[in-house]
Steps between C-alpha positions, in 0.01 A plus 500: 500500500557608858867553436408737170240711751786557719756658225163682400431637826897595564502666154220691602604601835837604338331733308289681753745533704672628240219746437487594856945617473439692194176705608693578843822624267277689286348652850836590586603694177192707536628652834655828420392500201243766333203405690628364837685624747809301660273359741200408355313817470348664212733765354258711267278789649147430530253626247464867610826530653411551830743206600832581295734271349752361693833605500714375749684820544651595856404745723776801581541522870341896506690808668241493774668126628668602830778216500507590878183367525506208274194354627279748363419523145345812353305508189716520176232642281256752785211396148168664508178296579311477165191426649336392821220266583196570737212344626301760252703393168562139641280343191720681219824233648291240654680242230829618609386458879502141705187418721699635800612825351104556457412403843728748632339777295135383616622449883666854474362745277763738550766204416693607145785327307754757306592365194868561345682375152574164541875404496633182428773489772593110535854431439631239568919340465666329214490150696171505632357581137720216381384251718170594439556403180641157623136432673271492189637150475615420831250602737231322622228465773446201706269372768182642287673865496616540856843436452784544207786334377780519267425927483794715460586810687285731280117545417388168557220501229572745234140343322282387791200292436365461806430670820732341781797597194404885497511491877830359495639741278378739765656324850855449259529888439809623489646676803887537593612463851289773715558626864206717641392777713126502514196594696160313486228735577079431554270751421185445702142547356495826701852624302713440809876434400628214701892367496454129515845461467889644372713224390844408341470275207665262274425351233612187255413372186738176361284419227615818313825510623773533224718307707367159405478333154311281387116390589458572862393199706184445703702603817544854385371791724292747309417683786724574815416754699601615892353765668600659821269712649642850732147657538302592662659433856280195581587307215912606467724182473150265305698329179330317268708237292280352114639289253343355192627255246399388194304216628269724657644387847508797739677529821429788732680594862402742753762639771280649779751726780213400719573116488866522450464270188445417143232289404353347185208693370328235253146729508672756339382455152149497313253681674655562828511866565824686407686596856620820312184646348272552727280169485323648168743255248533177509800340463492372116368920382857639570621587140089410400589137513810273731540144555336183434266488215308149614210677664365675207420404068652757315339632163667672260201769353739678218630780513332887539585869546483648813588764772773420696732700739834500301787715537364648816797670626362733733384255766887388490628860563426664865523829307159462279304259746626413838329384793309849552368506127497172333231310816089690411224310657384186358778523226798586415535890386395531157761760354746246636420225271550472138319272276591402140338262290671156470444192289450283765439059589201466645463161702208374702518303811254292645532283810593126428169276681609371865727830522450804727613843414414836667470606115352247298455655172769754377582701182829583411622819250865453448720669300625336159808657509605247766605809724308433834241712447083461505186457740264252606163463632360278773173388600395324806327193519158659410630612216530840619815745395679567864852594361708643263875525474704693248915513437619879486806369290800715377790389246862451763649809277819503690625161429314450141310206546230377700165649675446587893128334549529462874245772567174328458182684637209286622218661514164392728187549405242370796735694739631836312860436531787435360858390553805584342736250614877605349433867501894638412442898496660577832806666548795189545230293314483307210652200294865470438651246261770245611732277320490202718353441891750374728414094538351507848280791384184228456574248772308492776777443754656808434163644633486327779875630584396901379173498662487748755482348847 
């Protein structure tokens, strides 16, 4: 009797896991197909077609490129805004707004959002849509969501089902190989413009790299990035060394010229202030959410249309909004930003019990389209909304593929400020694409031998 439960019990596990293989290849065929994107996303244009289908088509680099400045881009399309939202029409969009967006409006009544066609403008390379593809079946979360294993070097889940897998999709974005020129600048409640710091950059992602094959292993960095800071004068020579794996181990190294040294940086991570914005982001809001996801439960709500900044081109270009245009009290200058609306993940995270967090409860908006864009909202620990970040994100139309998110803007409500920490419109500034870092590019003895003594 025991022997025939056992053949019963095989059989039967035979078959769902059966099951389980052919609903993942049946996932799979649906990508690219007539309803989904490539990645994941839904292909068909919302009911009033105020979110188009999507295409896929590439953006021509436009006349008004200046190769001679490559760093720079300049809007393709110069569209007209088709309508723009104020505190006095603010309940005619309310359902395309998030909770932030309205406190903004009721903190600053002359605060306004100028809407523009919304363009689908992810694109993303043959390989990475491929492996994508590869991940309905091979990917998988472990350690209850905070880590993942057996993923491929494309979206990691194409169909996510739960919260930590949306916010995965998000940290595994594709980028290429970037080097940097960039400024962080804080905007005081009063509207003073303050340089908190200029700074080289350069920036890693193996996950994504088409130079490996097959499923990456837990050891795989995500998320390099060094930073060497030139200005202002007090600060020249600072580098700051972060690498993150797939584990969710991070290492961190400071070289200070004042000690002579590089040192391990462990409180560099969660809620510890950013050293390059300004002390108004934490660590884990650059890009809206880095690092370790152990501290928080991650809900997945559905998903929602909303305002987004998308295709904002002129805070990339020093022509339309440099320094002297683009940094208004208490936000950034409105005719600088464009918003479209987005189909977007919305995920809610609340503090784990026994954790701390500067933030404990925080909403994230983030683009379907897998292309690095959104906003979230964060509340303090009574409850109350203190911050809002948003991703100014525009398509990388010079090499085809990808999206440059770096420019987050977090935005503080108790004080009146904000911070934009990767601000690129400056003359010699920007993000440049690179095939391939030299090796010692990430270790932290080669800062210790080109720190400035």
């Amino acid at each position: 009797m025991k022997r025939s439960n056992y053949f019963v019990g095989a059989l039967a596990l035979s078959a769902l896991v059966g099951a389980i293989q052919t609903a993942a290849a049946d996932d799979a065929a649906k990508l690219g197909g007539p309803e989904l994107t490539a990645f994941g996303a839904q292909k068909t244009a919302n009911a009033d077609g105020t979110i188009p289908a999507y295409t896929g088509e590439a953006i021509k680099i436009p006349s008004c490129y200046d190769k001679n400045a490559p760093n720079n881009y300049c809007d393709p399309w110069n569209d007209k805004v088709l309508y723009t939202v104020t505190a006095q029409n603010l309940d005619q969009h309310a359902v395309h707004l998030t909770e932030g967006q309205k406190a903004l409006f009721k903190q600053y009544p002359e605060f306004k959002m100028q809407v523009y066609q919304t363009r689908r403008t992810a694109r993303f390379p043959e390989y990475y849509l491929a492996n994508t593809a590869k991940n309905v079946d091979a990917c998988k979360t472990g350690n209850a969501g905070i880590t993942i294993e057996g993923c491929y070097g494309g979206v990691p889940f194409p169909f996510p089902k739960t919260g930590n897998q949306v916010i995965w999709n998000h940290q595994m974005q594709y980028n290429p190989n970037l080097l940097g020129n960039l400024r962080s600048y804080f905007v005081d409640g009063s509207g003073r413009r303050i340089l908190v710091n200029a700074e080289k950059l350069w920036f890693a992602n193996d996950f994504v790299s088409e130079a490996k094959s097959g499923p990456r292993d837990s050891s795989v960095e995500y998320f390099r990035v060094r930073i060497a800071l030139y200005d202002p004068p007090r600060r020249n020579g600072e580098q700051t060394l972060v690498r993150t794996n797939l584990d969710g181990e991070q290492r961190a190294w400071q070289y200070l010229p004042g000690q002579r040294r590089v040192k391990m940086a462990p409180d560099l991570s969660y809620d510890t202030p950013s050293p390059v914005a300004g002390g108004i982001t934490t660590m884990d809001q650059q890009r809206l959410f880095l690092g370790r996801q152990d501290r928080y439960d991650f809900k997945y709500i559905g998903v929602e249309e909303k305002l987004i900044n998308y295709n904002n081109f002129a805070i990339y270009d020093y022509n339309a909004c440099g320094e002297d245009k683009l940094f208004t009290k208490n936000f950034p200058n409105p005719e600088c930003m464009r918003w479209e609306l987005h189909r977007v993940r919305v995920v809610e995270a609340t503090l784990k019990p026994g954790f701390r967090h500067l933030l404990p409860k925080r909403r994230f908006y983030l683009d379907e389209d897998v292309s690095s864009a959104g906003t979230a909202d964060s509340y303090d620990a009574a409850g109350k909304l203190i911050r809002i970040d948003t991703m100014p994100t525009i398509p990388n139309y010079v090499y085809g593929y990808g999206m440059i998110p770096d420019q987050t803007v977090t935005l503080d409500l108790e004080r009146g400020a904000y911070m934009v920490p990767s601000f690129t419109a400056f003359k010699g500034g920007g993000y440049g694409e690179v095939k391939e870092h030299p090796g010692t590019t990430y270790s932290s003895e080669d800062m210790a031998q080109s720190g400035i003594r």
